[in-house]
mmCIF file as gemmi writes it, N, C-alpha and C atoms, coordinates in Angstrom:
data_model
loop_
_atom_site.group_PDB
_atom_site.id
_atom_site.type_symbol
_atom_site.label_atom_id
_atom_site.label_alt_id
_atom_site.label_comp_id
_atom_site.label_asym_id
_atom_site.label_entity_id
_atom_site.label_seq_id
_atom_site.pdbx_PDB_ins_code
_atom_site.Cartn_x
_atom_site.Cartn_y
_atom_site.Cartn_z
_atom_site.occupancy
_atom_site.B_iso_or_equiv
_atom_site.pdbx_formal_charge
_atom_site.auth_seq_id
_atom_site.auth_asym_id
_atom_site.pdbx_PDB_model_num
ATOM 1 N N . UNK Axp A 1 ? -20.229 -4.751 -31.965 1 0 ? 1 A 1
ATOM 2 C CA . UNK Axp A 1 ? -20.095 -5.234 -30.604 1 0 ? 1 A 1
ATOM 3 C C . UNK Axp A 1 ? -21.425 -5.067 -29.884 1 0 ? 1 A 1
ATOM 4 N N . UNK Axp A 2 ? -21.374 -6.136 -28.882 1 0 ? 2 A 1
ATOM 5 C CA . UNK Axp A 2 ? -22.767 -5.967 -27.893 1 0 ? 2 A 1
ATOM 6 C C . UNK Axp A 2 ? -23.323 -4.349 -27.311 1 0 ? 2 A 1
ATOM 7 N N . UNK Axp A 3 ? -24.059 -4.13 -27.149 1 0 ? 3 A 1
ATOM 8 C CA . UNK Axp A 3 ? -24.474 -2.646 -26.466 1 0 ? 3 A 1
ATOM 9 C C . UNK Axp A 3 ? -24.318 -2.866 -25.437 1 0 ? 3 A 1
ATOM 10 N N . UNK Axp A 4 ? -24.151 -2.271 -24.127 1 0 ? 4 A 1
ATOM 11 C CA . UNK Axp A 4 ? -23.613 -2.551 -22.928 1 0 ? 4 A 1
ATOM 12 C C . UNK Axp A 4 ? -25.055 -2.088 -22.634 1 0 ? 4 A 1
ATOM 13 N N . UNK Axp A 5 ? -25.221 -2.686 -20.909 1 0 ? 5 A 1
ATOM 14 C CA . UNK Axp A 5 ? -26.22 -2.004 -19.878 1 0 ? 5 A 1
ATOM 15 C C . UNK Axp A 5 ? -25.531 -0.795 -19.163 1 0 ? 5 A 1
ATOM 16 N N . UNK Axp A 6 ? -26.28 -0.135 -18.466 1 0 ? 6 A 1
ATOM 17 C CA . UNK Axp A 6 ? -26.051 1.022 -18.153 1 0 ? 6 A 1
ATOM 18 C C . UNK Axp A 6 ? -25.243 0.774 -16.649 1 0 ? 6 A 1
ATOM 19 N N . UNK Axp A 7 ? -25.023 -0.337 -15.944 1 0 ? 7 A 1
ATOM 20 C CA . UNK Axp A 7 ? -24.203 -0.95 -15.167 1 0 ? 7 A 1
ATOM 21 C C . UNK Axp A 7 ? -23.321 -1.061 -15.409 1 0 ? 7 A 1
ATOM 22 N N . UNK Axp A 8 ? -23.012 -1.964 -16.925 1 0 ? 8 A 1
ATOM 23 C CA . UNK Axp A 8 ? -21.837 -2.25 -17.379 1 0 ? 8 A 1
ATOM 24 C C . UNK Axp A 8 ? -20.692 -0.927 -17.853 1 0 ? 8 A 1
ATOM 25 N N . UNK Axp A 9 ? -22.026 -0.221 -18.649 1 0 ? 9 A 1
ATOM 26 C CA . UNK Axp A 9 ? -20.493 1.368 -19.147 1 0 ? 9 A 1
ATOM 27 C C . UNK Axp A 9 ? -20.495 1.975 -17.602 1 0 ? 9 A 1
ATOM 28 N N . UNK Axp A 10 ? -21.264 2.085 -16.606 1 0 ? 10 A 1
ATOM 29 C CA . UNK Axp A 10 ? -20.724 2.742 -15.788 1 0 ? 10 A 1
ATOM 30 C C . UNK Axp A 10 ? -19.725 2.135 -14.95 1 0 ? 10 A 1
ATOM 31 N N . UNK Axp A 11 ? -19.492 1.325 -15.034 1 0 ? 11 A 1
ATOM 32 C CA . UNK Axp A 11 ? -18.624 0.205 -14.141 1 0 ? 11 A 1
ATOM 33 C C . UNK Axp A 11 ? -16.958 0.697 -15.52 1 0 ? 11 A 1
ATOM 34 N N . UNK Axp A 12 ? -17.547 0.555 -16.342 1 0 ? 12 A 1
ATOM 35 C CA . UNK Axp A 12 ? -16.209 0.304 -17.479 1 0 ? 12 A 1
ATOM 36 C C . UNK Axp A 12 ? -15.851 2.121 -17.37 1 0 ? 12 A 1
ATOM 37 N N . UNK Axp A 13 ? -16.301 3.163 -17.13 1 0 ? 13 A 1
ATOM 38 C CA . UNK Axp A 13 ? -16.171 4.052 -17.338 1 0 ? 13 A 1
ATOM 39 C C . UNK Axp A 13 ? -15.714 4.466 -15.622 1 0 ? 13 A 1
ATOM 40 N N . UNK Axp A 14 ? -15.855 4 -14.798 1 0 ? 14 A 1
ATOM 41 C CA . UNK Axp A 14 ? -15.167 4.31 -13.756 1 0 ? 14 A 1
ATOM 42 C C . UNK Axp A 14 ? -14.042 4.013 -13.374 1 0 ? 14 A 1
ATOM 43 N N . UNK Axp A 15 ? -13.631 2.322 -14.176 1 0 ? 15 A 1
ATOM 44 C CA . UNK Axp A 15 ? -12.623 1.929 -13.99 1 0 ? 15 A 1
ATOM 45 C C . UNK Axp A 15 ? -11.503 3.052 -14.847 1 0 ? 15 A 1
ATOM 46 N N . UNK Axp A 16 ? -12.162 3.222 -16.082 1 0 ? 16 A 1
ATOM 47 C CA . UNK Axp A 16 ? -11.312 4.017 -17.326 1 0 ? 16 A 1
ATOM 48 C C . UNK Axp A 16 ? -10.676 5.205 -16.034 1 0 ? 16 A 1
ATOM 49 N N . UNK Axp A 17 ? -11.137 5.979 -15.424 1 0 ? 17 A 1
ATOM 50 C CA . UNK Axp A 17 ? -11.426 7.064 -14.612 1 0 ? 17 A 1
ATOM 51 C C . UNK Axp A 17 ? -10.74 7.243 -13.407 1 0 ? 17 A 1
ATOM 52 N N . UNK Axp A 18 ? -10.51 5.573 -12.651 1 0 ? 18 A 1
ATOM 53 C CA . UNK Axp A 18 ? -9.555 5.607 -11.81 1 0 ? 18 A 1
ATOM 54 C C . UNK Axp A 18 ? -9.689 4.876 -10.673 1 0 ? 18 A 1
ATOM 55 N N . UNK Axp A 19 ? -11.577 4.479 -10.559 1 0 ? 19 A 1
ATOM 56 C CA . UNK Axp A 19 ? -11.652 3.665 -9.378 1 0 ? 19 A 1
ATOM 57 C C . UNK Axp A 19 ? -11.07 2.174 -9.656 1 0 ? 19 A 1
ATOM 58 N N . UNK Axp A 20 ? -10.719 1.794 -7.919 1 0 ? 20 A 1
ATOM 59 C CA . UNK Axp A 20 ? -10.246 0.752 -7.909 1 0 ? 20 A 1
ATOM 60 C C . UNK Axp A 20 ? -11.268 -0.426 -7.957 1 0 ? 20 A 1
ATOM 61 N N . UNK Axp A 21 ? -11.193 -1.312 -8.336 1 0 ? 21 A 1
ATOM 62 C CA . UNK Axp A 21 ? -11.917 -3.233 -7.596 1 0 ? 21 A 1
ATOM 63 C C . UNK Axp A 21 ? -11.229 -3.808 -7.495 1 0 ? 21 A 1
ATOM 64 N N . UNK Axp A 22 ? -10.669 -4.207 -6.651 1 0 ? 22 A 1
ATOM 65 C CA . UNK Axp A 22 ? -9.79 -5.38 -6.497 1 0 ? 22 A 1
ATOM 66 C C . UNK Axp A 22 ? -10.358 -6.352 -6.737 1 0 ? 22 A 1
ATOM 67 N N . UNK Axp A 23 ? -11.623 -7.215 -6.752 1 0 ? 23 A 1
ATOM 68 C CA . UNK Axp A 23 ? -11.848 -8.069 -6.732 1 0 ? 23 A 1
ATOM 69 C C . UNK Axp A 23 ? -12.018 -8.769 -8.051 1 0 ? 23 A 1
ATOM 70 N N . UNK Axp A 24 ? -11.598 -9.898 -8.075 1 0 ? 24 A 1
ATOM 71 C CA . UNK Axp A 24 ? -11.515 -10.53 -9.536 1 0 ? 24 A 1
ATOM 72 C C . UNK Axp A 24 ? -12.526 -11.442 -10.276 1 0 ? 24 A 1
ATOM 73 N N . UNK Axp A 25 ? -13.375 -11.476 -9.073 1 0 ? 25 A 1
ATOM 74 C CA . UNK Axp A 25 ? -14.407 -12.098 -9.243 1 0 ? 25 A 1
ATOM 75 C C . UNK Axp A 25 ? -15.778 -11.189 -9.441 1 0 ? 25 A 1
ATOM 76 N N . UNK Axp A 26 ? -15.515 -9.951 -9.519 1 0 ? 26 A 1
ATOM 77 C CA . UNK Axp A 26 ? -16.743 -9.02 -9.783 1 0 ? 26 A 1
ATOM 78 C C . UNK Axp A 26 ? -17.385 -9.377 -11.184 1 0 ? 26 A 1
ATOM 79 N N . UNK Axp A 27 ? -18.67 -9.658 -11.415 1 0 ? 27 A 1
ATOM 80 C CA . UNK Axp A 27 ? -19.744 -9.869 -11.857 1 0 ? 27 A 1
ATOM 81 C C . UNK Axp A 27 ? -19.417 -9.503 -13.752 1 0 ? 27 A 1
ATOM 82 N N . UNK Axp A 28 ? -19.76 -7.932 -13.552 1 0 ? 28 A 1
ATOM 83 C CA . UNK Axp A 28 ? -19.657 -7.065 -14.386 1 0 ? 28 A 1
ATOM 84 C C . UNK Axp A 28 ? -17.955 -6.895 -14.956 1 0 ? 28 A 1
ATOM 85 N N . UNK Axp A 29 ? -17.458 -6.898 -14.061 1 0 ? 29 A 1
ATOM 86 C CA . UNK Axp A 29 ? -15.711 -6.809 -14.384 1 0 ? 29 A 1
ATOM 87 C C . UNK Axp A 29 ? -15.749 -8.197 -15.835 1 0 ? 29 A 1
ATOM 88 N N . UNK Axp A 30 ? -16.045 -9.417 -14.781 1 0 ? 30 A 1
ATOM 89 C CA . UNK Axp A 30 ? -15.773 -10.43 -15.66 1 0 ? 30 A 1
ATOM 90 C C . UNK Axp A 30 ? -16.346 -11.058 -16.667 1 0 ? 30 A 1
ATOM 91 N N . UNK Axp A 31 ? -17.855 -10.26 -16.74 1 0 ? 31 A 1
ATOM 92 C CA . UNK Axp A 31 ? -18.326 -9.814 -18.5 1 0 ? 31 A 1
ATOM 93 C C . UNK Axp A 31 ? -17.719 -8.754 -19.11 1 0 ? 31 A 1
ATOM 94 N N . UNK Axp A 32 ? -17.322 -7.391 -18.986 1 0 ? 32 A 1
ATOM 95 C CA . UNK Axp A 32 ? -16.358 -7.075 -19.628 1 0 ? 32 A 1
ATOM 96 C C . UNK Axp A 32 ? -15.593 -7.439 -20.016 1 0 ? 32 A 1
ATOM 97 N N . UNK Axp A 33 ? -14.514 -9.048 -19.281 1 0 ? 33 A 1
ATOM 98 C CA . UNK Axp A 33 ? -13.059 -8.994 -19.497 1 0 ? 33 A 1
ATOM 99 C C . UNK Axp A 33 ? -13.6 -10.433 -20.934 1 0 ? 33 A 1
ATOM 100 N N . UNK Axp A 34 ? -15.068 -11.028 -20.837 1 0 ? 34 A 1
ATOM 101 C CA . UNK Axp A 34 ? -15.298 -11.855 -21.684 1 0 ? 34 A 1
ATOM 102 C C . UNK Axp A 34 ? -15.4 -11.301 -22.619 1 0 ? 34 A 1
ATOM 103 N N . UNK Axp A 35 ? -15.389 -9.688 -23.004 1 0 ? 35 A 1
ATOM 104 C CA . UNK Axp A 35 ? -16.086 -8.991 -24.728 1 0 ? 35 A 1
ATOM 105 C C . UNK Axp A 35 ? -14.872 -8.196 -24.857 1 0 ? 35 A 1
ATOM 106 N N . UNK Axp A 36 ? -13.331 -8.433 -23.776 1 0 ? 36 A 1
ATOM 107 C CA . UNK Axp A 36 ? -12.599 -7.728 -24.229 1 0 ? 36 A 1
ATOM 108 C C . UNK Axp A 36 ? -12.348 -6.435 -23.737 1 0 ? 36 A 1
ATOM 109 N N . UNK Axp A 37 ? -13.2 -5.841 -23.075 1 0 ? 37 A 1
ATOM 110 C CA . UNK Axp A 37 ? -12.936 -3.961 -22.759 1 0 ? 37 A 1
ATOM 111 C C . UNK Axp A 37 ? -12.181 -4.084 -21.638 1 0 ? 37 A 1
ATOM 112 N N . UNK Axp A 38 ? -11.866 -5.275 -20.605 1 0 ? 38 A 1
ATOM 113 C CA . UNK Axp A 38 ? -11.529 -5.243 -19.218 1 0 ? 38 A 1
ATOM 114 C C . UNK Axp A 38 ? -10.313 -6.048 -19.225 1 0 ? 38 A 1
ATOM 115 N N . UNK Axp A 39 ? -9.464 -6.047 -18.692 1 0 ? 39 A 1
ATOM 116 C CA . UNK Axp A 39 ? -8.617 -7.321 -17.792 1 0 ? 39 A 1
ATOM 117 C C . UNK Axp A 39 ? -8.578 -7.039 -16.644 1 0 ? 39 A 1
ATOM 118 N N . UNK Axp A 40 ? -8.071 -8.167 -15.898 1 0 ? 40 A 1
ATOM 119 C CA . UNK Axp A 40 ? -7.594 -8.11 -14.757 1 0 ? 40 A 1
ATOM 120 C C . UNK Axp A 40 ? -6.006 -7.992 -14.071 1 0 ? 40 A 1
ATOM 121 N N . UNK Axp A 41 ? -5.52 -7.021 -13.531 1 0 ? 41 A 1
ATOM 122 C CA . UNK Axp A 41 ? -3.802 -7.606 -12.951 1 0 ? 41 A 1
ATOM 123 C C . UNK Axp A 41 ? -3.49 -8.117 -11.74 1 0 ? 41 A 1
ATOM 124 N N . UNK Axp A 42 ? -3.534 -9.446 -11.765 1 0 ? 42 A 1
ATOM 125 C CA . UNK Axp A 42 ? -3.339 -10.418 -10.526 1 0 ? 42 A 1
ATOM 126 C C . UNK Axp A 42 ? -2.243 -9.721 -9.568 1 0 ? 42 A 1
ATOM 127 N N . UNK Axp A 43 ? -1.234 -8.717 -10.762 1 0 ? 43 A 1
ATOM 128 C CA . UNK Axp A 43 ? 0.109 -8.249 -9.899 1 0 ? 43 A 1
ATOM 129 C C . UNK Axp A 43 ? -0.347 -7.064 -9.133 1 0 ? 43 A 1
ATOM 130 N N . UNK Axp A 44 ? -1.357 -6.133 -9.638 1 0 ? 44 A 1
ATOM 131 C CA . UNK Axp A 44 ? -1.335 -5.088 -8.782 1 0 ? 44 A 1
ATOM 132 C C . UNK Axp A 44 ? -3.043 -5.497 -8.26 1 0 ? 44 A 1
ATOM 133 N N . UNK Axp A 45 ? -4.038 -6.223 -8.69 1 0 ? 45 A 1
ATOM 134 C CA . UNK Axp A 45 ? -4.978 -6.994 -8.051 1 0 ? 45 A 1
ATOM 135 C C . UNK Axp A 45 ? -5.902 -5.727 -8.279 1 0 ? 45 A 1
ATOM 136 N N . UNK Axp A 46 ? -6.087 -5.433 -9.815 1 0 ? 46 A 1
ATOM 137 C CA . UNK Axp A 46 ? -6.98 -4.147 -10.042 1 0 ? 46 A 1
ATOM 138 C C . UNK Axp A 46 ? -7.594 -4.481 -11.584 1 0 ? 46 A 1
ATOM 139 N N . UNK Axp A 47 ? -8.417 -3.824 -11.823 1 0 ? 47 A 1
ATOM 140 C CA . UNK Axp A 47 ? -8.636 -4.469 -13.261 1 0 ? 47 A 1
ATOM 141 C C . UNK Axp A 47 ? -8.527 -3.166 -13.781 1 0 ? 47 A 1
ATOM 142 N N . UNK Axp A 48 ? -8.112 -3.243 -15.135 1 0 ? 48 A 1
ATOM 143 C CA . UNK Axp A 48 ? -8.028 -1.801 -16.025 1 0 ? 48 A 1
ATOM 144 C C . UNK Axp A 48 ? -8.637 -1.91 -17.351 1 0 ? 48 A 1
ATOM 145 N N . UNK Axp A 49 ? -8.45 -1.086 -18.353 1 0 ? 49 A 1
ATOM 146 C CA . UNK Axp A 49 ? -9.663 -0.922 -19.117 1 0 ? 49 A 1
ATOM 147 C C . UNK Axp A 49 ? -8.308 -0.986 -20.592 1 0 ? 49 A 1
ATOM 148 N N . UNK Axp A 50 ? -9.389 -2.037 -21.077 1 0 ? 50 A 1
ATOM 149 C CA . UNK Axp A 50 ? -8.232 -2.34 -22.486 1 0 ? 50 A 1
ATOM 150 C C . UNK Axp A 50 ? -8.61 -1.435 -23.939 1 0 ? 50 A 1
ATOM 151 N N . UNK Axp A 51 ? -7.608 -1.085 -24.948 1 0 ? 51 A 1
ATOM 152 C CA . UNK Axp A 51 ? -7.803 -0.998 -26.076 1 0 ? 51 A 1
ATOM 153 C C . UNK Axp A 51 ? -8.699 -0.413 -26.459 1 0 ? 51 A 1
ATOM 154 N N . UNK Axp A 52 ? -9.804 -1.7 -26.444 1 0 ? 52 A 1
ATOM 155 C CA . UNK Axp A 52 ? -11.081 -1.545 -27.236 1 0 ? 52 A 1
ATOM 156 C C . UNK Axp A 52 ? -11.894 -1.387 -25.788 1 0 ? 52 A 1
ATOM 157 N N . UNK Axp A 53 ? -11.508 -1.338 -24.857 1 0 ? 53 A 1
ATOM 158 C CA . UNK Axp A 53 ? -12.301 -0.767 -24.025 1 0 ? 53 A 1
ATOM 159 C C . UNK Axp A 53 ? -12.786 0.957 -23.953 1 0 ? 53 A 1
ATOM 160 N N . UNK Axp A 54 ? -11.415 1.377 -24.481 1 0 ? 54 A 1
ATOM 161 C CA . UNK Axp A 54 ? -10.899 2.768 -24.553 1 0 ? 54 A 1
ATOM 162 C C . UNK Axp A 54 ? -12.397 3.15 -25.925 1 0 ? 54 A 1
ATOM 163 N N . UNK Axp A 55 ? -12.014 2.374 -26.548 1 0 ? 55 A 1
ATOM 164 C CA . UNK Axp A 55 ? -12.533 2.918 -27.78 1 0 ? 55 A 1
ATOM 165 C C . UNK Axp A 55 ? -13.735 2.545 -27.676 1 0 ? 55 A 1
ATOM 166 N N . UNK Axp A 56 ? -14.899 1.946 -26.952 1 0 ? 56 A 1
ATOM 167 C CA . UNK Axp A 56 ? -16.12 1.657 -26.534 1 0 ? 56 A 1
ATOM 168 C C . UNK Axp A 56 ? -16.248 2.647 -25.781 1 0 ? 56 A 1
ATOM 169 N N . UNK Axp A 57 ? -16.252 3.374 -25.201 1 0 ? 57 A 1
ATOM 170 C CA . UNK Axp A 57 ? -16.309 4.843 -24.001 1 0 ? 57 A 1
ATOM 171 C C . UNK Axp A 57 ? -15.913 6.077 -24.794 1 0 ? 57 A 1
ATOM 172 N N . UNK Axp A 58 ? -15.227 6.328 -25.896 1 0 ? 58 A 1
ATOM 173 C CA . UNK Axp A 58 ? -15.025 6.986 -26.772 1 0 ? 58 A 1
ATOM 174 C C . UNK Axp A 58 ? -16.545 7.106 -27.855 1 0 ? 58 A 1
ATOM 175 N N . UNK Axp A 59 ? -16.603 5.868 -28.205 1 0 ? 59 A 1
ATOM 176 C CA . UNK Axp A 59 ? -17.91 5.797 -29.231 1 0 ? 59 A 1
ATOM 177 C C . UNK Axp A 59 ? -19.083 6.521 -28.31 1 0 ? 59 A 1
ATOM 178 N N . UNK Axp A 60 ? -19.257 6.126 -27.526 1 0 ? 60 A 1
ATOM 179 C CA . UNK Axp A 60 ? -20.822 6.869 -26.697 1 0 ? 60 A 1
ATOM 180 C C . UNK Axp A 60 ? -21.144 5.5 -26.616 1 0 ? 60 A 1
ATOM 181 N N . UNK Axp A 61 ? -20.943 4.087 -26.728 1 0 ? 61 A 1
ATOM 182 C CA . UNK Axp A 61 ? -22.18 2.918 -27.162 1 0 ? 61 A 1
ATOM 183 C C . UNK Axp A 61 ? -22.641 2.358 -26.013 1 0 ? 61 A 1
């Protein structure tokens, strides 16, 4: 998988963690949700951290 920028794991590692974005149109959210580590829930209007998101923040990468 791609190596992330240091924007991107910190963004993916905060979400893992608990902060909110509501917004669905965030930048970084919606390159994550293109490689898979992110979705979005239109129902609760938050994005959370998938699977292999889990396991990308686990690796160190």
């Amino acid at each position: 998988m791609k190596k992330l920028t240091k924007a991107q794991r910190a963004f993916l590692i905060s979400i893992h963690k608990g902060a909110v974005e509501r917004n669905s149109a965030h930048t970084i959210g919606n390159t994550l949700n293109k490689l898979g580590l992110l979705n979005y829930s239109y129902g609760t209007r938050q994005w959370y951290v998938t699977a292999a998101g889990i396991e990308q923040i686990s690796k160190g990468e």
